[in-house]
N, CA, C and O atoms as a GROMACS GRO file, in nm:
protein
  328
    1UNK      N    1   4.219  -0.800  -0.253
    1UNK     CA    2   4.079  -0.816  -0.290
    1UNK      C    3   4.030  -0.953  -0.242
    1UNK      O    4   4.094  -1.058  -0.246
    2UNK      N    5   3.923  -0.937  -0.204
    2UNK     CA    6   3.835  -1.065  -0.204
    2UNK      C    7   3.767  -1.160  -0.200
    2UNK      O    8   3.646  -1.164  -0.178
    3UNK      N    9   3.849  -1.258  -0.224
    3UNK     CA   10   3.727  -1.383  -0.370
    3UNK      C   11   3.599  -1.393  -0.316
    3UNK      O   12   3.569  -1.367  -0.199
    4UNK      N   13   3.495  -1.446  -0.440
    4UNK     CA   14   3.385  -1.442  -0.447
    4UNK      C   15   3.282  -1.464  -0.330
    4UNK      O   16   3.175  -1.419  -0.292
    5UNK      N   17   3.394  -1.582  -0.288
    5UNK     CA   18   3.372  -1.705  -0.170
    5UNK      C   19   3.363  -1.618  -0.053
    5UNK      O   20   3.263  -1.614   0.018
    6UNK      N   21   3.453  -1.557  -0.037
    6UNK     CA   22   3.509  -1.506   0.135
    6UNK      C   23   3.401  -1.414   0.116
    6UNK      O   24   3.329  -1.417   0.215
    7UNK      N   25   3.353  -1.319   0.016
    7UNK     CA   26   3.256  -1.196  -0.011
    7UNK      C   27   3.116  -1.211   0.035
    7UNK      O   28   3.037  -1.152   0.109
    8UNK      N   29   3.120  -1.348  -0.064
    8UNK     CA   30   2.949  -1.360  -0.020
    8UNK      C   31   2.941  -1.417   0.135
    8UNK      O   32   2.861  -1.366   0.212
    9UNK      N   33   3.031  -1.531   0.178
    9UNK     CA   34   3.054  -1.555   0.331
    9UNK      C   35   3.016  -1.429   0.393
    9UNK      O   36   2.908  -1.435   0.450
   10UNK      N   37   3.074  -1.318   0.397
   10UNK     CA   38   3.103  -1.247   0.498
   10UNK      C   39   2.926  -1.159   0.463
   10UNK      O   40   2.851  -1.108   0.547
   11UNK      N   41   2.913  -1.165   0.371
   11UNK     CA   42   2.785  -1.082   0.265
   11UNK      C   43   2.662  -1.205   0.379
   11UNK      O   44   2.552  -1.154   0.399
   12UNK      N   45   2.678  -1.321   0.430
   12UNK     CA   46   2.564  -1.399   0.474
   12UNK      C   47   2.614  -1.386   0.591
   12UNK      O   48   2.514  -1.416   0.656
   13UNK      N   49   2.689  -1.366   0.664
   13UNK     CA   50   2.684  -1.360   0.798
   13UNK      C   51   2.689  -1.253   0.855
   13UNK      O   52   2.671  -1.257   0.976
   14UNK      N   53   2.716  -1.105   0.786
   14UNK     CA   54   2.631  -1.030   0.815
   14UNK      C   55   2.472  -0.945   0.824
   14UNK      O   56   2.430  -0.854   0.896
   15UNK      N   57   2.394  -1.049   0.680
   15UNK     CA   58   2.321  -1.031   0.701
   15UNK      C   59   2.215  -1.098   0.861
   15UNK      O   60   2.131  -1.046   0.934
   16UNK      N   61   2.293  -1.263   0.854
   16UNK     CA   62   2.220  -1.291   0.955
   16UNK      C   63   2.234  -1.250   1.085
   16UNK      O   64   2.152  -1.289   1.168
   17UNK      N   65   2.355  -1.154   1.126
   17UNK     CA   66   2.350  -1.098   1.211
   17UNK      C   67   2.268  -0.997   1.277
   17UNK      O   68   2.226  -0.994   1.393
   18UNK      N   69   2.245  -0.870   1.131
   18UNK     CA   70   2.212  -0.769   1.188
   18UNK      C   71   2.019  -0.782   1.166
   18UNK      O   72   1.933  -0.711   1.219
   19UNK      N   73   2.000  -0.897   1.070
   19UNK     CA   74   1.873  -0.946   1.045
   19UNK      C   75   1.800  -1.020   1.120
   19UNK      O   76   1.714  -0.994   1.204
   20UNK      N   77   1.856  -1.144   1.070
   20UNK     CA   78   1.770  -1.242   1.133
   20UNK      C   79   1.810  -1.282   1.271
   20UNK      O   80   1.703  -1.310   1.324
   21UNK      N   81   1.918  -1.302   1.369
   21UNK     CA   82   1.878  -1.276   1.498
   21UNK      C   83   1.858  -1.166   1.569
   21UNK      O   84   1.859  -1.183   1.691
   22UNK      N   85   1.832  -1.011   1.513
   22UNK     CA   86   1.727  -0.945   1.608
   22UNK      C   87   1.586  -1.001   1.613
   22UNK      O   88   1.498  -0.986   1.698
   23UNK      N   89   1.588  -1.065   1.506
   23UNK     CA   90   1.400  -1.153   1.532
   23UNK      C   91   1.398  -1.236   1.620
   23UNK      O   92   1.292  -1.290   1.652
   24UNK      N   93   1.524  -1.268   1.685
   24UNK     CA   94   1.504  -1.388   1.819
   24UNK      C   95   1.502  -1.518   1.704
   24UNK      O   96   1.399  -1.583   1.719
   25UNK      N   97   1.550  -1.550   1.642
   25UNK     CA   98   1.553  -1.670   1.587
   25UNK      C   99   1.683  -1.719   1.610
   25UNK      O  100   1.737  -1.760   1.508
   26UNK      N  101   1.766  -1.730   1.740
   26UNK     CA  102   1.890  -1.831   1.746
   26UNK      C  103   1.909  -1.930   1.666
   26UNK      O  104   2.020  -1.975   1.640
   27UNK      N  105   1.795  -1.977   1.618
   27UNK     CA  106   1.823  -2.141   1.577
   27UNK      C  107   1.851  -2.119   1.432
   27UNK      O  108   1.865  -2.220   1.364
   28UNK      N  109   1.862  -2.004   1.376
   28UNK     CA  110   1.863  -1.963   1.238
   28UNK      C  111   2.002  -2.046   1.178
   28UNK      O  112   2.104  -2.023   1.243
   29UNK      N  113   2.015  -2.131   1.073
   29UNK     CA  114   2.142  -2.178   1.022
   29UNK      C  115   2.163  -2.110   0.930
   29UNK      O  116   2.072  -2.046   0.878
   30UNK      N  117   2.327  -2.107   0.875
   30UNK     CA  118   2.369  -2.045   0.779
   30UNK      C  119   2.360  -2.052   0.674
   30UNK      O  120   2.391  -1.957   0.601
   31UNK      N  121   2.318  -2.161   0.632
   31UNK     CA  122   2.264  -2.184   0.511
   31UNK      C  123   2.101  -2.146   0.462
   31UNK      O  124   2.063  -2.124   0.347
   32UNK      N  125   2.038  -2.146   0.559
   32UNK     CA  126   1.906  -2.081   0.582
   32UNK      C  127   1.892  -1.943   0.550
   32UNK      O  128   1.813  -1.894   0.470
   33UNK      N  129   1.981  -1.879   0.624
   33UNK     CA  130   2.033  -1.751   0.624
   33UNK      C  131   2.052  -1.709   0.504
   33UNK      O  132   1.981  -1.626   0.450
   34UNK      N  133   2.188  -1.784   0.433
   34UNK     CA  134   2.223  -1.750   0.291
   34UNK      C  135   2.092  -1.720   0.189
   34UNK      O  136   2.070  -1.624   0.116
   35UNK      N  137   2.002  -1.863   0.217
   35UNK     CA  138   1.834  -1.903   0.100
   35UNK      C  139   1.825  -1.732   0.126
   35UNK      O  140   1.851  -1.650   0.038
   36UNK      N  141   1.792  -1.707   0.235
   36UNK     CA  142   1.680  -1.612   0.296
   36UNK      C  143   1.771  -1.465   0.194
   36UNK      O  144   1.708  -1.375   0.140
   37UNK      N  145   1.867  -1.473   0.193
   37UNK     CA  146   1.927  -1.342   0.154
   37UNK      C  147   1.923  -1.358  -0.012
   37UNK      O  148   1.872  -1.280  -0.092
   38UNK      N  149   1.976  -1.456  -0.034
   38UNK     CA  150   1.945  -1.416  -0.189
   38UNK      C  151   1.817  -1.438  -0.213
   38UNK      O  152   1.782  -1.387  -0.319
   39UNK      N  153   1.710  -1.510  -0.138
   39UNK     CA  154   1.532  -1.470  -0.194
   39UNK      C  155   1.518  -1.290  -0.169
   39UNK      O  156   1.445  -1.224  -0.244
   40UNK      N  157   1.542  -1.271  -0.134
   40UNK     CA  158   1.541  -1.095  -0.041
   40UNK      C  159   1.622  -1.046  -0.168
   40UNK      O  160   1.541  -0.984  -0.238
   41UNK      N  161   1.740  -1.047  -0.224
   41UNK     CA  162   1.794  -0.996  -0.350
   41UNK      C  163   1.686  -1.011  -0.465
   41UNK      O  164   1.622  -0.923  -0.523
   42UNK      N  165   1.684  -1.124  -0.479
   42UNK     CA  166   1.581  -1.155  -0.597
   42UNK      C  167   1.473  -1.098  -0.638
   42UNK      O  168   1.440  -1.055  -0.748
   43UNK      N  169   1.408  -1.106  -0.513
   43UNK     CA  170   1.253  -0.979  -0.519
   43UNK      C  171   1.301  -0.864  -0.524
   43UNK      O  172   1.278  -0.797  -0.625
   44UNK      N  173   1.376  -0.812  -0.423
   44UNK     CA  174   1.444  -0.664  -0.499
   44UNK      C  175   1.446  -0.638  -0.630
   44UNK      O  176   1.360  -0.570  -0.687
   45UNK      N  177   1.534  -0.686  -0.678
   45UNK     CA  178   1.563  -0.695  -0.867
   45UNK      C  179   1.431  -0.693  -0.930
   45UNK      O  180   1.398  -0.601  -1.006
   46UNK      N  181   1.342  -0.809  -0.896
   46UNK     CA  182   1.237  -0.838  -0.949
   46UNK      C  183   1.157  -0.671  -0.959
   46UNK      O  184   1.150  -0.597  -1.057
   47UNK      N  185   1.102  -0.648  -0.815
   47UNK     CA  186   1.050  -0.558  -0.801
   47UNK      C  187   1.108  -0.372  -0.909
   47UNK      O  188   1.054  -0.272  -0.956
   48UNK      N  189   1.252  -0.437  -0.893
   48UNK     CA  190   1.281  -0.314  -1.032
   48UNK      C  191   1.247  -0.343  -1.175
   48UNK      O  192   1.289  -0.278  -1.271
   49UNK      N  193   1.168  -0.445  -1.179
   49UNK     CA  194   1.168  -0.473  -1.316
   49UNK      C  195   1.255  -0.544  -1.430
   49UNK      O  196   1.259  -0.524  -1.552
   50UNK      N  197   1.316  -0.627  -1.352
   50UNK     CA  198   1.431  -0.726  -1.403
   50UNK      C  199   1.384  -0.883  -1.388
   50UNK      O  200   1.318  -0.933  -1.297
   51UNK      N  201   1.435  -0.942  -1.499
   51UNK     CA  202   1.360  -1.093  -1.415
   51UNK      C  203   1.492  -1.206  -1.481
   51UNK      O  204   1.489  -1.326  -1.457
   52UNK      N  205   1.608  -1.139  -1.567
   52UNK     CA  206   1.682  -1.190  -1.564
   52UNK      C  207   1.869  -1.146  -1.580
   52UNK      O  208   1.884  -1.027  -1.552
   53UNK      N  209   1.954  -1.191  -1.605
   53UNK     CA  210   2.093  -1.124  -1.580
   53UNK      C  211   2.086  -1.086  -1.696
   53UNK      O  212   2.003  -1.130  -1.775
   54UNK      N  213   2.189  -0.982  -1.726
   54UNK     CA  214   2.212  -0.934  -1.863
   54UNK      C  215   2.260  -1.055  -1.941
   54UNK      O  216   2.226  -1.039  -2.058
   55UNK      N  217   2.342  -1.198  -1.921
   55UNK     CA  218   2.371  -1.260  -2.007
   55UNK      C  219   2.258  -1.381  -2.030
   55UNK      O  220   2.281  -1.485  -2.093
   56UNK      N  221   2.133  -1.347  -1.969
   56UNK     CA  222   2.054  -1.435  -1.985
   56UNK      C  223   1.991  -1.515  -1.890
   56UNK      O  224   1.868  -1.528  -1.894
   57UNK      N  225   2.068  -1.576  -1.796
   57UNK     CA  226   2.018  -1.655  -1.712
   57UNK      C  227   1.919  -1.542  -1.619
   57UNK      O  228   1.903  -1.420  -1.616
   58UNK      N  229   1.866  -1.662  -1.549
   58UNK     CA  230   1.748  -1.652  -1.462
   58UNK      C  231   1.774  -1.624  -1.306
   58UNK      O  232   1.835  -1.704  -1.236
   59UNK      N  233   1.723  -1.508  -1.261
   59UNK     CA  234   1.802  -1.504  -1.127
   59UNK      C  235   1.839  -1.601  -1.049
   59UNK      O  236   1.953  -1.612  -1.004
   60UNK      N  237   1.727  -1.695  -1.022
   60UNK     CA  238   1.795  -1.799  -0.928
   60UNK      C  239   1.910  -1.870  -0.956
   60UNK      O  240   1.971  -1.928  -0.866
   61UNK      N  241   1.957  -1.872  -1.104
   61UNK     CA  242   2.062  -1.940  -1.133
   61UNK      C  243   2.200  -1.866  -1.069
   61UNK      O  244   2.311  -1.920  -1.066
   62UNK      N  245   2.168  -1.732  -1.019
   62UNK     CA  246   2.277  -1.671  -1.003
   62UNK      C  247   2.353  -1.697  -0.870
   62UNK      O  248   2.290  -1.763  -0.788
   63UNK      N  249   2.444  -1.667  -0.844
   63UNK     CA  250   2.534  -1.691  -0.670
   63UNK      C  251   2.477  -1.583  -0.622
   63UNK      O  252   2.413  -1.502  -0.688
   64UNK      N  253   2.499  -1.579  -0.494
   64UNK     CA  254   2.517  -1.466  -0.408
   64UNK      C  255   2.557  -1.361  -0.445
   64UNK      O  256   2.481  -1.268  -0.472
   65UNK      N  257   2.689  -1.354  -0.453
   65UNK     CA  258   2.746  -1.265  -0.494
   65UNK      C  259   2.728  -1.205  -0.674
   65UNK      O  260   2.797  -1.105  -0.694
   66UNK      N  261   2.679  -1.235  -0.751
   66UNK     CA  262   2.561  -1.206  -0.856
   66UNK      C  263   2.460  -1.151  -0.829
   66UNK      O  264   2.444  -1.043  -0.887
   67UNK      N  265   2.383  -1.182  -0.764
   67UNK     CA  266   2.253  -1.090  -0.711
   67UNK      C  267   2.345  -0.989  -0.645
   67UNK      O  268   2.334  -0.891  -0.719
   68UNK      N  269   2.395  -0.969  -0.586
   68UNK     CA  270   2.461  -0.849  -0.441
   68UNK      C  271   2.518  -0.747  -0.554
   68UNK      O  272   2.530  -0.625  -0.541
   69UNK      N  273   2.550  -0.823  -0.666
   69UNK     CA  274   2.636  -0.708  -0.764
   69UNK      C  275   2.548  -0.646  -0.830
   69UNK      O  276   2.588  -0.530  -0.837
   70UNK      N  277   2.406  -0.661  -0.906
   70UNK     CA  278   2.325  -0.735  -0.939
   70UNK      C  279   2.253  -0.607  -0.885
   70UNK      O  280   2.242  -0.508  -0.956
   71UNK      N  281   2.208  -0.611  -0.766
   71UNK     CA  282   2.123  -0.550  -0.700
   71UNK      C  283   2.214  -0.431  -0.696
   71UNK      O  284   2.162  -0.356  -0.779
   72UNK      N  285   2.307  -0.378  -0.655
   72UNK     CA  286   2.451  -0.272  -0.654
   72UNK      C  287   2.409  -0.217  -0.809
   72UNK      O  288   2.392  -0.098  -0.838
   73UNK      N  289   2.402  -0.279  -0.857
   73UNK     CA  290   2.418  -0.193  -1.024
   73UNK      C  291   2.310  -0.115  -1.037
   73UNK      O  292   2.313   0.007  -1.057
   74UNK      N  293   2.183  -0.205  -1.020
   74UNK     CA  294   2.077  -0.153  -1.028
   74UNK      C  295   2.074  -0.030  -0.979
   74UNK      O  296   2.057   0.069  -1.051
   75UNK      N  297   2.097  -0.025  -0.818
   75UNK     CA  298   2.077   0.073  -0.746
   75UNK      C  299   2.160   0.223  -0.797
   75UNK      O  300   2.099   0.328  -0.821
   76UNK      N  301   2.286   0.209  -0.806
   76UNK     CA  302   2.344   0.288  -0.911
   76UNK      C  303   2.267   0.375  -1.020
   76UNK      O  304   2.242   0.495  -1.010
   77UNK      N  305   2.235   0.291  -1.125
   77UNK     CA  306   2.154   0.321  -1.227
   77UNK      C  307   2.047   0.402  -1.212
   77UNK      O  308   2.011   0.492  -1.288
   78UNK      N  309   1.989   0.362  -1.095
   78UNK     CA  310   1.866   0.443  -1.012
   78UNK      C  311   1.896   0.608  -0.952
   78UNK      O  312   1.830   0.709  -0.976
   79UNK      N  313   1.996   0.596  -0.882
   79UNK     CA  314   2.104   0.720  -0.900
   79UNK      C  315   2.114   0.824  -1.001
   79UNK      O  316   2.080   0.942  -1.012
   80UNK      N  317   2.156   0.762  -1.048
   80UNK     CA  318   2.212   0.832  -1.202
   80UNK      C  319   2.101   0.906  -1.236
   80UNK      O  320   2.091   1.028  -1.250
   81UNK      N  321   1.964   0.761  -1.257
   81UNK     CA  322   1.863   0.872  -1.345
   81UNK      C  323   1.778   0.951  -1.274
   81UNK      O  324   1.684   1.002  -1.336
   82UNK      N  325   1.792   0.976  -1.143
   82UNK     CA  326   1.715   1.093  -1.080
   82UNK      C  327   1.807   1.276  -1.104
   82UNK      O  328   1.754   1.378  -1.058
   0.00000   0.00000   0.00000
């Protein structure tokens, strides 16, 4: 399995792959990249009607890999109740 670290790594450099340089943005950094993906999680969630984690905190407080799970559950749940 794994860790959180290597997950969300691999979770930001594929997004900026298959994302943000088809826009022609070479100059895109990875850390840019990362902002850009968990703002993109966040409004997701948001947009379902969530504005914070089940134990309380506030999305932005969350990692990467929190939102990605986060957003995964949700979607699930969404599943289920159709």
């Amino acid at each position: 399995m794994k860790s959180n670290k290597t997950y969300a790594t691999s979770g930001v450099r594929l997004f900026y792959e298959r994302y943000l340089l088809k826009k022609g943005d070479d100059n895109m950094t990875s850390e840019k990249a990362f902002e850009q993906k968990k703002d993109l999680l966040m409004n997701q969630i948001i947009e379902s009607g969530y504005f914070k984690a089940e134990d309380g905190r506030h999305l932005y407080e969350l990692n990467l890999s929190e939102l990605e799970q986060t957003h995964h559950d949700l979607q699930n749940q969404k599943i289920r109740e159709v």
